[in-house]
Each structure stands twice: as structure tokens, then as C-alpha cells.
LUMNUMAR-903771 format. One record per residue (C-alpha): z, x, y. Coordinates in steps of 0.2 Angstrom, whole numbers, plus 2048, in hexadecimal, padded with zeros to 3 digits. Layout:
<nudrens>
{nudren {Z,X,Y}} ...
</nudrens>
This chain:
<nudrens>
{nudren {443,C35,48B}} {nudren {44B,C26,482}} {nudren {44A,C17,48A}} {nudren {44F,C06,485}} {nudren {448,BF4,488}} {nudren {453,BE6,488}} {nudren {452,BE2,476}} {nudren {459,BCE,479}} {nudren {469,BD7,481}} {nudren {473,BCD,48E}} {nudren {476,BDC,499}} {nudren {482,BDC,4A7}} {nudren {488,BEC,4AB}} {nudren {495,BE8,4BA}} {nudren {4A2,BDD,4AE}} {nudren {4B0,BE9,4A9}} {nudren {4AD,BF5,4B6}} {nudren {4BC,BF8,4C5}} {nudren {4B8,BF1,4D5}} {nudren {4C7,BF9,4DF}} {nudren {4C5,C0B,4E5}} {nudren {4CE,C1C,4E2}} {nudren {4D0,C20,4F4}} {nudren {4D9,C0D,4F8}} {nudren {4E3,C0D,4E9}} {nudren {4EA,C1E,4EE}} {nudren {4EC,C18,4FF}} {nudren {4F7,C09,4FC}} {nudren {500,C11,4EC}} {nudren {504,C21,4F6}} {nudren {513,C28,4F5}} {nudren {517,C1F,4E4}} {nudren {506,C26,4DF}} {nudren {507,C3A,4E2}} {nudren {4F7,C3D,4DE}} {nudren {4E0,C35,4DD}} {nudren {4E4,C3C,4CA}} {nudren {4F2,C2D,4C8}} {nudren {4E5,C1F,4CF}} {nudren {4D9,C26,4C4}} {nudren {4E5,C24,4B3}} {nudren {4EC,C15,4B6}} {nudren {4DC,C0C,4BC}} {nudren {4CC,C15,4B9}} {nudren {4CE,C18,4A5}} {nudren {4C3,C13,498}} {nudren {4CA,C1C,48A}} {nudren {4C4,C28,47C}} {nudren {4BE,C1B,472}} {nudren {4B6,C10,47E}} {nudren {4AA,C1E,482}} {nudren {4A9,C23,46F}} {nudren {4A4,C10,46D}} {nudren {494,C11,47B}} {nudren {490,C23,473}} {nudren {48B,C1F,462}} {nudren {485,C0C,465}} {nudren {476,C17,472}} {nudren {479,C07,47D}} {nudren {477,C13,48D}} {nudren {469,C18,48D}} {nudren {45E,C14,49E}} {nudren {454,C01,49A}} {nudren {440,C04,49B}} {nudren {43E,BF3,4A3}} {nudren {449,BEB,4B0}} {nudren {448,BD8,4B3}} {nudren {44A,BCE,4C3}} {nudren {45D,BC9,4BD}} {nudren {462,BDC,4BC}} {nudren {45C,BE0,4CA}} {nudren {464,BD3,4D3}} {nudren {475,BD9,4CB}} {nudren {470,BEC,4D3}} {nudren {46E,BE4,4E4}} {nudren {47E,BDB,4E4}} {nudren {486,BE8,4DD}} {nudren {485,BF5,4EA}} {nudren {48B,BF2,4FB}} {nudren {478,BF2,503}} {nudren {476,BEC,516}} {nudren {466,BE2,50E}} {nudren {45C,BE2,4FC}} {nudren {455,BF3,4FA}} {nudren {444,BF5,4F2}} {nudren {441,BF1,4DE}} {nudren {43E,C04,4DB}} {nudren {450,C09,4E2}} {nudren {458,BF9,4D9}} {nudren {44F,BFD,4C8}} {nudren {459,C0F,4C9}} {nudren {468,C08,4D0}} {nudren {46B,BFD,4C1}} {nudren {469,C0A,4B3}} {nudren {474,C13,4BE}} {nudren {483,C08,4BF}} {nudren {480,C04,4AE}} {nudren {489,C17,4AB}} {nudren {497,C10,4B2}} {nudren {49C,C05,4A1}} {nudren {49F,C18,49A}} {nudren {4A9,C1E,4A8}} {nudren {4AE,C15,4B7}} {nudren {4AF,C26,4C1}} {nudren {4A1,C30,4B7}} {nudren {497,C2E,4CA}} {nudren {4A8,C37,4D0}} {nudren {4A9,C25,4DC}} {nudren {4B0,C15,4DA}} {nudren {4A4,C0B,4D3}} {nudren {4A4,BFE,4E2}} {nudren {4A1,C0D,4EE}} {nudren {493,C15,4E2}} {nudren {485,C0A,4EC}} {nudren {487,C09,4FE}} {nudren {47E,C0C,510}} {nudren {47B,C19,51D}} {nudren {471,C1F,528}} {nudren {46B,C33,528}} {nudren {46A,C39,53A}} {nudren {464,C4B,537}} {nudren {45D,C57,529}} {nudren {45D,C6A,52A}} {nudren {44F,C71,520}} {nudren {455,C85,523}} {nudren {45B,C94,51C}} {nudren {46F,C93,51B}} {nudren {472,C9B,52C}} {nudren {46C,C8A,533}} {nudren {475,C7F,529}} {nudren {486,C8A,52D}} {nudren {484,C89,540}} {nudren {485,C76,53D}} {nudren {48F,C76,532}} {nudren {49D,C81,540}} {nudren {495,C75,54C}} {nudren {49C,C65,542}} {nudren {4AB,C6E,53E}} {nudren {4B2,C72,54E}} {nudren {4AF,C60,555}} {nudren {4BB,C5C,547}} {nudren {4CC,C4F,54C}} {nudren {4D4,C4D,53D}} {nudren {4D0,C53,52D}} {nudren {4C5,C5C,525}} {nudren {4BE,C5B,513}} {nudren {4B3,C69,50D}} {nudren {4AE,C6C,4F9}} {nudren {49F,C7A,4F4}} {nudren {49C,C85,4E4}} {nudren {49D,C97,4EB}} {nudren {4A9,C9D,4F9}} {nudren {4A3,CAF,4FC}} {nudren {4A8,CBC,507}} {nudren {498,CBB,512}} {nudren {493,CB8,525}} {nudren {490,CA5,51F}} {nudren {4A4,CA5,51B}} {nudren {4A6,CAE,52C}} {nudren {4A0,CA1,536}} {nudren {4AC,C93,52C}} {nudren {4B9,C9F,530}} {nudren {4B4,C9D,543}} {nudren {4B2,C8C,542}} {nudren {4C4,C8A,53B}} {nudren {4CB,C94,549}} {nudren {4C2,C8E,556}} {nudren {4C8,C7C,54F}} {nudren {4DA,C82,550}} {nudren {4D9,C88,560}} {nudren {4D2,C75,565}} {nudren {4DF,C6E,55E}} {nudren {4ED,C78,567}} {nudren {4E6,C75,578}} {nudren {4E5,C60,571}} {nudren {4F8,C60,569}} {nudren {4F0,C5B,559}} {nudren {4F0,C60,548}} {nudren {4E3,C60,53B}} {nudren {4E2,C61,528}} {nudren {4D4,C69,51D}} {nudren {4D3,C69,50D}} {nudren {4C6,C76,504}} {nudren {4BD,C75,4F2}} {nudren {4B6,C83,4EB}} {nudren {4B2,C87,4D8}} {nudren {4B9,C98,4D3}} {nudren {4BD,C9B,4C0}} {nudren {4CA,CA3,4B9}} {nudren {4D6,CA6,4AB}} {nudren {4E2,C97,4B5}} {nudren {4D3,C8B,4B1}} {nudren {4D5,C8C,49E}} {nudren {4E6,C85,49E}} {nudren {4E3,C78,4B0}} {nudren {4D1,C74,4B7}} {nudren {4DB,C72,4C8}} {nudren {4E5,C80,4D3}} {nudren {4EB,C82,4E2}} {nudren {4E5,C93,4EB}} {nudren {4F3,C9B,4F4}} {nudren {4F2,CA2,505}} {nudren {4F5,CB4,500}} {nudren {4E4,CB3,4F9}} {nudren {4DA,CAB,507}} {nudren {4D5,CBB,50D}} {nudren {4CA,CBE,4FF}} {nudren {4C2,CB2,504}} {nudren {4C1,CB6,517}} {nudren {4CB,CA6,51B}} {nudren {4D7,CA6,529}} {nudren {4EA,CA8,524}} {nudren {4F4,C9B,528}} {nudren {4FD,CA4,539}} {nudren {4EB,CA4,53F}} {nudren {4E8,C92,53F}} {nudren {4F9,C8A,542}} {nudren {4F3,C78,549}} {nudren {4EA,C77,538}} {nudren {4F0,C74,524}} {nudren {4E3,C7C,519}} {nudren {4E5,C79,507}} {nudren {4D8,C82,4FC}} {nudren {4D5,C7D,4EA}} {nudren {4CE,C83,4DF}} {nudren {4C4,C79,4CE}} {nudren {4BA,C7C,4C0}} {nudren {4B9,C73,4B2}} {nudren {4BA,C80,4A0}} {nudren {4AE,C85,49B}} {nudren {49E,C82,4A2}} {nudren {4A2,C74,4AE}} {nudren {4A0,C7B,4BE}} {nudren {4A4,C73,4D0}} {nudren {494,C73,4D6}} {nudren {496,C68,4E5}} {nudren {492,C69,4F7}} {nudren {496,C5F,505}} {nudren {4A3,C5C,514}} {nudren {4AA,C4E,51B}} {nudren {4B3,C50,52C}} {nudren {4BF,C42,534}} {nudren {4B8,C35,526}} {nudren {4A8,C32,531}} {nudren {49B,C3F,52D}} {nudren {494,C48,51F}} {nudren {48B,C56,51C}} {nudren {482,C57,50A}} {nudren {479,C68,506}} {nudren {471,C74,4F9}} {nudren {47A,C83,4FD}} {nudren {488,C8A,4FB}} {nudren {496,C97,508}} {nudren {48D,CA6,503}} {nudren {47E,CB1,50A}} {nudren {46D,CAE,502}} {nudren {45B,CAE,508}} {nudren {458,C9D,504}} {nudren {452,C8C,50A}} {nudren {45E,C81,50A}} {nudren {45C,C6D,50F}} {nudren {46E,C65,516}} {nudren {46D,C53,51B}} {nudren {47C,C49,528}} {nudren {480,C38,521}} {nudren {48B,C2B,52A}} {nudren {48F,C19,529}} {nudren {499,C11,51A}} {nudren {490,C1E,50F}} {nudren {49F,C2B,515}} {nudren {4AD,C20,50D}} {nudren {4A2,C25,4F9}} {nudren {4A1,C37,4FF}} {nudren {4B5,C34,503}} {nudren {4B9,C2D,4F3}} {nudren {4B0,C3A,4E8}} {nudren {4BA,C48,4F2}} {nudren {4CA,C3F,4EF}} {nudren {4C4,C3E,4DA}} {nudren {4C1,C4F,4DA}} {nudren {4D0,C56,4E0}} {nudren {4D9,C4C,4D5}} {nudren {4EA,C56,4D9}} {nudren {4F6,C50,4E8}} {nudren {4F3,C56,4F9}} {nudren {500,C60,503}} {nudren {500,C59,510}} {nudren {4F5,C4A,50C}} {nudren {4E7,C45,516}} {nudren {4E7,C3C,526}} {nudren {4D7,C32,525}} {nudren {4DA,C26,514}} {nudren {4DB,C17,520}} {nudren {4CC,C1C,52A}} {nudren {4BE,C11,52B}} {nudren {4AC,C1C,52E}} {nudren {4A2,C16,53E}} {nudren {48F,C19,541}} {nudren {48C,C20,554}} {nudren {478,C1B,558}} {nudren {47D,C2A,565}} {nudren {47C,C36,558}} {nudren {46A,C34,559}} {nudren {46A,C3A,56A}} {nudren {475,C47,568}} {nudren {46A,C4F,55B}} {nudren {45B,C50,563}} {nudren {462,C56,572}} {nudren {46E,C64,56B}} {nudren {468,C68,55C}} {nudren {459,C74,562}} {nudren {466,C7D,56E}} {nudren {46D,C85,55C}} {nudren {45B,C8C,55A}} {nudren {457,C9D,55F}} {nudren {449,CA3,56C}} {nudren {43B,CA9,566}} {nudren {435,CAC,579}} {nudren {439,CBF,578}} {nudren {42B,CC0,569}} {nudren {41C,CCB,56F}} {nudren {40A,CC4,568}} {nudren {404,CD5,569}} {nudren {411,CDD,55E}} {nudren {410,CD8,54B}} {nudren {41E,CE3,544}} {nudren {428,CD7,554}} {nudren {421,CC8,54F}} {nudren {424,CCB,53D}} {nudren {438,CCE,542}} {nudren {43B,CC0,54C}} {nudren {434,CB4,541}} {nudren {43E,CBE,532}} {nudren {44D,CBE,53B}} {nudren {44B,CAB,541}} {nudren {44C,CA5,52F}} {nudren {455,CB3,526}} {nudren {463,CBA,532}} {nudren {473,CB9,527}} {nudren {469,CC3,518}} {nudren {467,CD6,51A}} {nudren {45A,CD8,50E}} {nudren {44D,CCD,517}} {nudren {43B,CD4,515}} {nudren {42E,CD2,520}} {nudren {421,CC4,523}} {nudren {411,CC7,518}} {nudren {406,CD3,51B}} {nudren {3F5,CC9,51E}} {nudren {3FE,CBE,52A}} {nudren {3F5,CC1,53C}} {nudren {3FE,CC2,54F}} {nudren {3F9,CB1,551}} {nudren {3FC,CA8,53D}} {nudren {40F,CAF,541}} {nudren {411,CA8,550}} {nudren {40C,C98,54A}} {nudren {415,C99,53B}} {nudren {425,C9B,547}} {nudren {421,C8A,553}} {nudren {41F,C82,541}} {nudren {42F,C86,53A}} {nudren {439,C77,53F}} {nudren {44B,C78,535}} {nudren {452,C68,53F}} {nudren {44E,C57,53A}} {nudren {453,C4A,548}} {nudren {44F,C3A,53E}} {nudren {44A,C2D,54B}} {nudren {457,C1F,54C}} {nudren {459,C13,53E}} {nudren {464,C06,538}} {nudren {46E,C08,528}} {nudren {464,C09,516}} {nudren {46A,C08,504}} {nudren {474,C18,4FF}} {nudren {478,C19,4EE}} {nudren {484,C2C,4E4}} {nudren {47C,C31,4D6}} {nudren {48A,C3E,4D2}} {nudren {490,C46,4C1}} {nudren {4A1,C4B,4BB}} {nudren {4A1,C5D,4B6}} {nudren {4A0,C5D,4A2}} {nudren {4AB,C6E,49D}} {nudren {4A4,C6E,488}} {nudren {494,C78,485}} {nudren {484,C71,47D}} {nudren {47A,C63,487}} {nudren {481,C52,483}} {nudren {48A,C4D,491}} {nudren {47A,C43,497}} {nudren {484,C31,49D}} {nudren {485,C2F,4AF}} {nudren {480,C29,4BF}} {nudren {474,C38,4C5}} {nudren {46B,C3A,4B0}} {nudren {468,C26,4B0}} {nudren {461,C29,4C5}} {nudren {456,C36,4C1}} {nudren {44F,C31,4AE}} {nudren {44B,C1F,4B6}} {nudren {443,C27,4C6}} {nudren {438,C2F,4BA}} {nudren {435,C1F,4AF}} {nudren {432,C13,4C0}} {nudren {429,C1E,4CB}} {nudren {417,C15,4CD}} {nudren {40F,C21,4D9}} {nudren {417,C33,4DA}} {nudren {426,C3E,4D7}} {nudren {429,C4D,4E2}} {nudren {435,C5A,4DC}} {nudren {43B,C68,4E2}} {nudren {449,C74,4DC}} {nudren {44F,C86,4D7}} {nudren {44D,C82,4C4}} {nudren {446,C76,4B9}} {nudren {44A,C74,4A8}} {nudren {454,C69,4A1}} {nudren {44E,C60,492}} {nudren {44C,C4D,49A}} {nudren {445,C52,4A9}} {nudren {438,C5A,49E}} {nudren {436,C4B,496}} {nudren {434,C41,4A6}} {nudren {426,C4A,4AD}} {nudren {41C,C4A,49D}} {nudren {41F,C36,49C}} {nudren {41C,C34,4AE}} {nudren {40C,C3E,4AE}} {nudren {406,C34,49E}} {nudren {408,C25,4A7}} {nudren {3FC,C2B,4B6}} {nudren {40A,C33,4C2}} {nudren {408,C40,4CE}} {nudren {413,C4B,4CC}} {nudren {419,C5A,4D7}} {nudren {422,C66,4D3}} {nudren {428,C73,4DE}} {nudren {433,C83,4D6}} {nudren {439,C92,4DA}} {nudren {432,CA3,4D2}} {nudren {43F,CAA,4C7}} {nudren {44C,CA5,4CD}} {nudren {45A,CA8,4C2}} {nudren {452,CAC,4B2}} {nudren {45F,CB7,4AC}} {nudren {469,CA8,4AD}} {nudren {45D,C9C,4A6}} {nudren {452,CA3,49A}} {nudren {451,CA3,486}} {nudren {45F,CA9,47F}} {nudren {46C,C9D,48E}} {nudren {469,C8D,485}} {nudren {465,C87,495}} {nudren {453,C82,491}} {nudren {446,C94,499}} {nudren {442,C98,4AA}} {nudren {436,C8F,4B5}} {nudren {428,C99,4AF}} {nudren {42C,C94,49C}} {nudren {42E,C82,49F}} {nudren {41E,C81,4AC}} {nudren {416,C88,49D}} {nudren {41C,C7D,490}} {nudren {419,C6E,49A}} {nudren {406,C71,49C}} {nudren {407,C75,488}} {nudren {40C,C63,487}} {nudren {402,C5A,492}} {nudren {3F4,C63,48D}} {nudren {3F6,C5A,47C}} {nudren {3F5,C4A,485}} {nudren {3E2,C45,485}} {nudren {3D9,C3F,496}} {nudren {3DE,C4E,4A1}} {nudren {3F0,C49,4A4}} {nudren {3F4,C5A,4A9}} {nudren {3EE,C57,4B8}} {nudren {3F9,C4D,4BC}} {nudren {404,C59,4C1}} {nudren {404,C67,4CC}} {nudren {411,C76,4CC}} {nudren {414,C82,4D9}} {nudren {421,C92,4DD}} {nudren {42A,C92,4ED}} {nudren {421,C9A,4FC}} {nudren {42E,C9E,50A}} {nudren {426,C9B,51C}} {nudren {420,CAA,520}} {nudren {418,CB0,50F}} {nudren {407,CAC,507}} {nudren {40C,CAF,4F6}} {nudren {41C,CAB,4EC}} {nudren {42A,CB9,4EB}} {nudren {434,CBB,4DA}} {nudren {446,CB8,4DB}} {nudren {44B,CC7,4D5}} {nudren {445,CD1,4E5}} {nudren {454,CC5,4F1}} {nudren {448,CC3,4FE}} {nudren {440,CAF,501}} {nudren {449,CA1,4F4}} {nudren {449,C90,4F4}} {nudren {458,C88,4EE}} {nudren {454,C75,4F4}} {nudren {458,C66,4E7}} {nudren {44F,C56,4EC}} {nudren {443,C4B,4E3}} {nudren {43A,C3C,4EB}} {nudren {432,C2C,4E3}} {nudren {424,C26,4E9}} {nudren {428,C28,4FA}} {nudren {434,C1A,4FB}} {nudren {444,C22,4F0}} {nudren {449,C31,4F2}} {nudren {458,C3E,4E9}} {nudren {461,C4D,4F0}} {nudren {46E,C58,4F1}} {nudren {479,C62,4E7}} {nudren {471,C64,4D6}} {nudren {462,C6C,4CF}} {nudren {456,C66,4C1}} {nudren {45E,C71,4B3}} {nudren {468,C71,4A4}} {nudren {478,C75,4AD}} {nudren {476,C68,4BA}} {nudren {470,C5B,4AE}} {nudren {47F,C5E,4A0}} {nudren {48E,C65,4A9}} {nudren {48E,C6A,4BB}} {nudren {497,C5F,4C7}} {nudren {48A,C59,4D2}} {nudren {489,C4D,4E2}} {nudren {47A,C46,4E7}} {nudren {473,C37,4F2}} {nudren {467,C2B,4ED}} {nudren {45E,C24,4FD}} {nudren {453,C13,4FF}} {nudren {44A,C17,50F}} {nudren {434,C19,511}} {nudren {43B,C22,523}} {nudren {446,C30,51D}} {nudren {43D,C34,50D}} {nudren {42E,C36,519}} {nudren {437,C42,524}} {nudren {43E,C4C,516}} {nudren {42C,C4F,50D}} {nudren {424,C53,51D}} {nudren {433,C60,521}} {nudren {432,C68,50E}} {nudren {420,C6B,511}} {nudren {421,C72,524}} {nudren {42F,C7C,522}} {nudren {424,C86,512}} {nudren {415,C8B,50E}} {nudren {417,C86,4FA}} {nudren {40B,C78,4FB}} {nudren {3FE,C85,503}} {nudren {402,C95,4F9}} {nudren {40D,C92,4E9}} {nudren {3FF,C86,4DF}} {nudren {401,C8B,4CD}} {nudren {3F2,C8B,4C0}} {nudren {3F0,C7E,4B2}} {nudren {3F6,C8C,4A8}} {nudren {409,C8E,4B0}} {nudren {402,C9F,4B7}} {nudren {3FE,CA4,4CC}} {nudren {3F0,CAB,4D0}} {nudren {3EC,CB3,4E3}} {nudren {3DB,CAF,4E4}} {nudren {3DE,C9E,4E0}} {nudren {3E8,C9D,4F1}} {nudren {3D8,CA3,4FC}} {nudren {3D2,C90,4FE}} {nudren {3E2,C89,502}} {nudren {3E2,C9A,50E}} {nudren {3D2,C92,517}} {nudren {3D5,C82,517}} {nudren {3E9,C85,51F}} {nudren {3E0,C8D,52F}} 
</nudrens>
């Protein structure tokens, strides 16, 4: 991992960079400016040459050392409600440091990039979960509606968007108001060789089990759809409903059994959300949206609200009968995996009472207790269409590779896949520097799709492998710095391949020494690092991060079953003490 120190440099990274925004520039432009895509030209440009000029000089690569000047710059820079810790400010400045390459490669304005929030619930769960929410935040809806994920698939997930929509339009009739949604999804096709953007006409809703537009009269849906040629897909996922809440998550509108983490931010941190959905449709809206002079509000309310109607969305588990295993097996199947038909049971050796248990333990809904704004910073990418991993400067890389180089404690990871080449490095560094570092994966998941042969750096079992091999060259036991475990779904006592389609984890976060923590959209592999368009949040907050960890392990049973030898390999009979010592 190369890293720079300061070499006699005066840095200041902030000089040249824009310090208006997309989202008010198109605002006070509009009409004369059709289009986020005009802003973006005539203010946002560096130029082919300008980055051809910070390519070859290497000036951007992150700084190994930070000093009390720069990180006094990071603070200033962002829009904090008060100084945020020197771990989070060490990252920050490599990350804004991006922005000299390209204003927008954090697909935000560069004055919204750092900001401030507050994070009133997280949903640890299976994608069922996260969709009843998610019809929940939808239908409460007043104005607009701004949605973008990857896949759109015909599935019950889909379905209950559907509902959502019409139930929203039914809302709105019996209101007198109207309400615009505009809908992102990433579908390639021959169009997208020729135009990355295209809008998809109403006659082919359906295949997509959207509502036509005679069934939802009170409301304008405009559906788009984007991918960058060739390999640049639209990986992002998130929604943002009346400019005051957003929901940020790991999945996308399809049916899989996996677990999936989606977190609710509010406060000023909604306007960065707002801007990036505004740079990445790029194309004029018809009609255009209603919220552009909307200022996002924090409701301390909302903590109330959570705790008292989020567990009515549960279901009872009352009806379960201790006596009956096959029942108890079912019910806890069915709590966690109802929207896939291919569900399998809870493992055999589980007893009457461990299942019980294991249901009064899952606990999906995170009310976060009240709390005040806290630094939240994007660490986004632009989708990068060209093959070949170069496309390595921007805000989420420069997070990531300094989180790695400052963390002074530990790094927690977990995510579907791992292995892109600089996070390979990370960990190797990391661990020789004394880190503890966790790593949490899943068991094959997507091999096909990742292994030798993809250029997209082996499978999770080839890269564990090579990163013992490495560290095992390392004198003094480094190795053992890092543990490496395969996903274990709640009600298993041993990992499942992801080939069989039965217990997944498609979670991305990463967590700093307990202080910073990194989640959402994108995963720790080659395709997220080099070309996928990927949102994220970067959060400064000892409470949250807390609450996350604590939810990761409680909603699992990785960190009791999924331990991995020195070796790469599982092995069962290395799982009988953590067997004992779990009871």
C-alpha cells in the first residue's frame, strides 16, 4: 500500500476545490440550466489534463503522517457540529485531498462531502425486514420520493415497493396532493453502449412489477436507468423521501436469504445524500423535483417513534410450541427467511430450548438511544466504466487505505468478498504494525464471479489463504494478529456454502477502533474498489459504532462458529469449545 509522508511539501488540499454545490446551483439556474449534468460541466470540471497532471506526478496518494495543521484544515473543512476525533480527521484529510483529482469523484459537492447527522435506527435482518420499513417510510411520504439500487427484480421484495406506491397514491388522493418519485436502478443493455443514461418507458414497468401509471395517478414516477460501459455498474442503494430521511443499505430489490444491515440517517447529512442523487442522474427531470429548496429537520421524536413502533413490524413468535422441534425450527426459519422459498431448516444439534433462545436473541431493530448530531462524512466513488484496476483515486479508496494505516487498536470487517489488492495490503500492514484484525467473510460467495481466471483477485478462500502465506513470512507470530471467520447465519452451527442459497451475509461495514466506523453500499473487492459506483457513510460516533458491533455479533453466530484455522481452512472440531463456552 503506498503511502506518502510529507516530503517538505506545503499541502493544502481545499485551495482550487468548488465550494458551491450541485444541488444549489441547479436550484437557482433552473430553468436556464435543464439539467445536474449542465452544473456539473460548467462548474465541476477539472479537465483531462489536470487529472493527467495528478496521475503521473503520484501526488495522490494517501500521507503516512498527518500533522496538527492538516488536520486542523480536515476539521474546518467539513461542516462538523464540533471537532471530531484525530483518527476520523487523519482520514478525512486524505480523503478530501481526492477532491484536487475530481471535485465530484465522492459523487457530492465537495463542501457537502463532510457533514453531520444523527442515526436514529439500524436494521440488522434478512431483506424482508428492511422492506417492511422501507413500505413503512414510503407510504408516510409528502412530496417526493428519491430511490436508487442495483437490481430491480420481479420478486415479493419488488411487491411490497409496489404496495407501498399504491398505498401512497391512494394517500395522496384522499390529501389533494401530488407526489414525485424518481427511481434508479442499474440494468445494462445494448442503449448503454452509446448513452450511460436512459429513461425507462412506462410500457416496460411491468417487468418490473411497477405500477402503470393509470394506477397511481396522484403520483409522477420516472424510472432510469444507468450503467456506466463496461464494468461500471450502479451499485448504489439508498432512499431519500421528502429531503429529510434516508435510508442507506446493503441490499438490493430482489429476494435473497441474506443478512442485510440498513441504517436511517437525518439531519444536514440528508442534503449530501440529496446532492449525490442529483449527480447521478445527471439528465433533466420530467417533472423536476419539489424538494430542491427544502431544508432537512432532525425530530428527537423519531426516537420515540422507533422504539415504540418499531417492534409492532415484528412477528409473534407466541404460537411456537417448546415441545415440538420440527415447530420451533420453522418459526424461527420462517421469522428470518420468509420472502425465500428455499430456506432450510435450523441445524440439527440445535435443542428445544437453544432455538428458542436463539429466537429472543435475534433482535433485527436497533433503536439507537437519543443522541445529538456527530461528524458524518461520503466516502463514495464514481462508477469507472474501463477494465483493469487503476481507477483507485477517490474519496472511499483514500477512507479505507488510511483507516487501515491509522487504526491503533483494531479493524473489524465484514463483507461478502474480499479481495482487492490494497485492502490486501492493508491488513498485511496493519497486522505487522500490531493490529487486531477481524475479518468476517462469506463462504463462497460468488466464486464463479470472483475467482482465477475474472481478474478480480480469487475467492475468499484463495485470498484467506494467501494472506496467512504472507503473514507467516513476517517473523514474531504476526499471523495472529488476524483472525478470519465464514459467515454463520443465526440459527446454524457451522457455515453453509453460497452455492447451496440457503444463509448469506451480504453486509459491508468496517469499524476502527471502535471510534470510526464505514458502511454501506460497497464491499471489499476488486469491483467495488476499481469501478463500481458505491455510496457509503463514514461516521465519528464511540455510541453507534458500539451499537452496530454489538448488533453484527447478536444477530450471527459467526463469531461462535465461523473461526477459521491459521491455515485459511474450518474445521468442525475446532468449533466444540466455542460450542461449550456459548451455553
Amino acid at each position: 500500500m503506498e503511502m506518502n509522508d510529507h516530503h517538505g511539501e506545503d499541502r493544502s488540499p481545499i485551495d482550487n476545490i468548488p465550494t458551491s454545490t450541485v444541488t444549489s446551483l441547479y436550484t437557482n439556474g433552473y430553468p436556464l440550466i435543464k439539467s445536474p449534468s449542465d452544473v456539473i460541466k460548467s462548474h465541476f470540471s477539472n479537465g483531462f489534463c489536470h487529472r493527467l497532471q495528478y496521475k503521473f506526478k503520484s501526488k495522490l496518494d494517501p500521507f503516512e503522517i498527518i500533522t496538527k495543521k492538516e488536520l486542523d484544515i480536515a476539521a474546518e473543512f467539513g461542516r462538523f457540529p464540533y471537532r471530531p476525533s484525530n483518527l476520523f480527521l487523519k482520514i478525512f484529510y486524505n480523503v478530501i485531498r481526492t477532491l484536487e483529482y475530481d471535485p465530484l469523484g465522492g459523487r457530492v459537492s465537495p463542501s457537502l462531502i463532510g457533514s453531520s447527522g444523527i442515526i436514529p435506527l439500524t436494521i440488522i435482518s434478512t431483506i424482508p425486514d428492511i422492506m417492511r420499513h422501507y413500505y413503512q417510510v414510503i407510504v408516510n411520504a409528502q412530496k417526493e420520493i428519491l430511490f436508487a439500487t442495483m437490481y430491480w427484480e420481479r420478486s415479493e421484495s419488488a411487491n411490497v415497493i409496489r404496495r407501498a406506491f399504491q398505498d401512497l397514491d391512494k394517500r395522496a388522493n384522499a390529501e389533494h396532493r401530488h407526489v414525485i418519485i424518481k427511481l434508479m436502478i442499474d440494468r445494462p443493455n445494448i442503449t448503454n453502449t452509446v448513452q450511460y443514461h436512459s429513461i425507462l418507458r412506462p410500457t416496460k414497468w411491468s417487468d418490473y412489477d411497477l405500477p402503470a401509471p393509470d394506477e397511481i395517478p396522484n403520483i409522477s414516477l420516472e424510472v432510469h436507468n444507468y450503467h456506466h460501459f463496461i464494468m461500471g455498474t450502479f451499485h448504489s442503494k439508498f432512499l431519500i423521501v421528502d429531503r429529510r430521511v434516508v435510508l442507506l443499505n446493503s441490499n438490493n430489490i430482489q429476494d435473497r436469504p441474506n443478512l442485510e444491515m440498513m441504517s436511517q440517517y437525518e439531519g444536514e447529512i440528508v442534503n449530501s445524500f440529496y446532492d449525490t442523487f442529483l449527480i447521478s442522474w445527471s439528465i433533466p427531470f420530467q417533472p423536476n423535483l419539489v424538494c430542491l429548496n427544502d431544508n432537512p429537520l432532525i425530530e428527537q421524536s423519531h426516537f420515540e417513534y422507533l422504539e415504540n413502533e418499531i417492534p409492532l413490524q415484528r412477528f409473534p413468535f407466541d404460537h411456537i410450541n417448546p415441545t415440538n422441534n420440527k415447530q420451533n425450527s420453522s418459526s424461527l426459519v420462517d421469522r428470518i427467511f420468509d420472502f425465500h422459498k428455499s430456506s432450510t431448516s435450523s441445524h440439527e444439534k440445535l435443542s428445544n430450548e437453544q432455538i428458542e433462545k436463539l429466537t429472543s436473541e435475534f433482535t433485527p431493530f436497533i433503536c439507537h438511544r437519543s443522541h445529538q448530531p456527530f461528524p458524518i462524512v461520503l466516502v463514495n466513488r464514481s462508477p469507472h466504466g474501463t477494465p483493469m484496476h487503476r481507477n483507485k483515486t477517490n474519496p472511499q479508496n483514500a477512507a479505507w487505505i488510511s483507516a487501515f494505516r491509522f487504526a491503533e487498536k483494531s479493524i473489524f470487517i465484514q463483507t461478502p468478498t474480499f479481495n482487492a489488492s490494497p485492502a490486501i495490503e492493508g491488513i498485511v500492514d496493519a497486522c505487522r504494525r500490531g493490529i487486531k484484525v477481524t475479518l468476517w467473510l462469506g463462504w463462497g460467495f460468488n466464486d464463479l464471479k470472483e475467482g482465477r481466471g475474472t481478474f478480480q483477485g480469487g475467492t475468499n478462500k484463495q485470498v484467506v489463504k494467501k494472506l496467512y502465506k504472507k503473514l507467516k513470512k513476517i517473523p514474531n507470530g504476526i499471523e495472529n494478529n488476524l483472525e478470519v471467520f465464514w459467515y454463520v447465519a443465526k440459527d446454524q452451527m457451522r457455515p453453509i456454502h453460497f452455492s447451496e442459497k440457503k444463509r448469506n451475509c451480504h453486509i459491508k461495514f468496517m469499524s476502527i477502533d471502535d471510534q470510526v466506523a464505514i458502511m454501506g453500499n460497497a464491499n471489499m473487492d476488486s469491483f467495488s474498489w476499481f469501478h463500481s459506483q458505491e455510496i457509503n457513510t463514514m461516521i465519528d460516533s464511540p455510541l453507534i459504532v458500539q451499537d452496530w458491533i454489538n448488533g453484527l455479533y447478536k444477530n450471527q453466530s459467526t463469531n461462535i462458529y465461523g473461526k477459521l484455522n491459521n491455515d485459511g481452512k474450518w474445521c468442525e472440531n475446532n468449533q466444540q469449545q466455542s460450542l461449550v463456552d456459548s451455553h
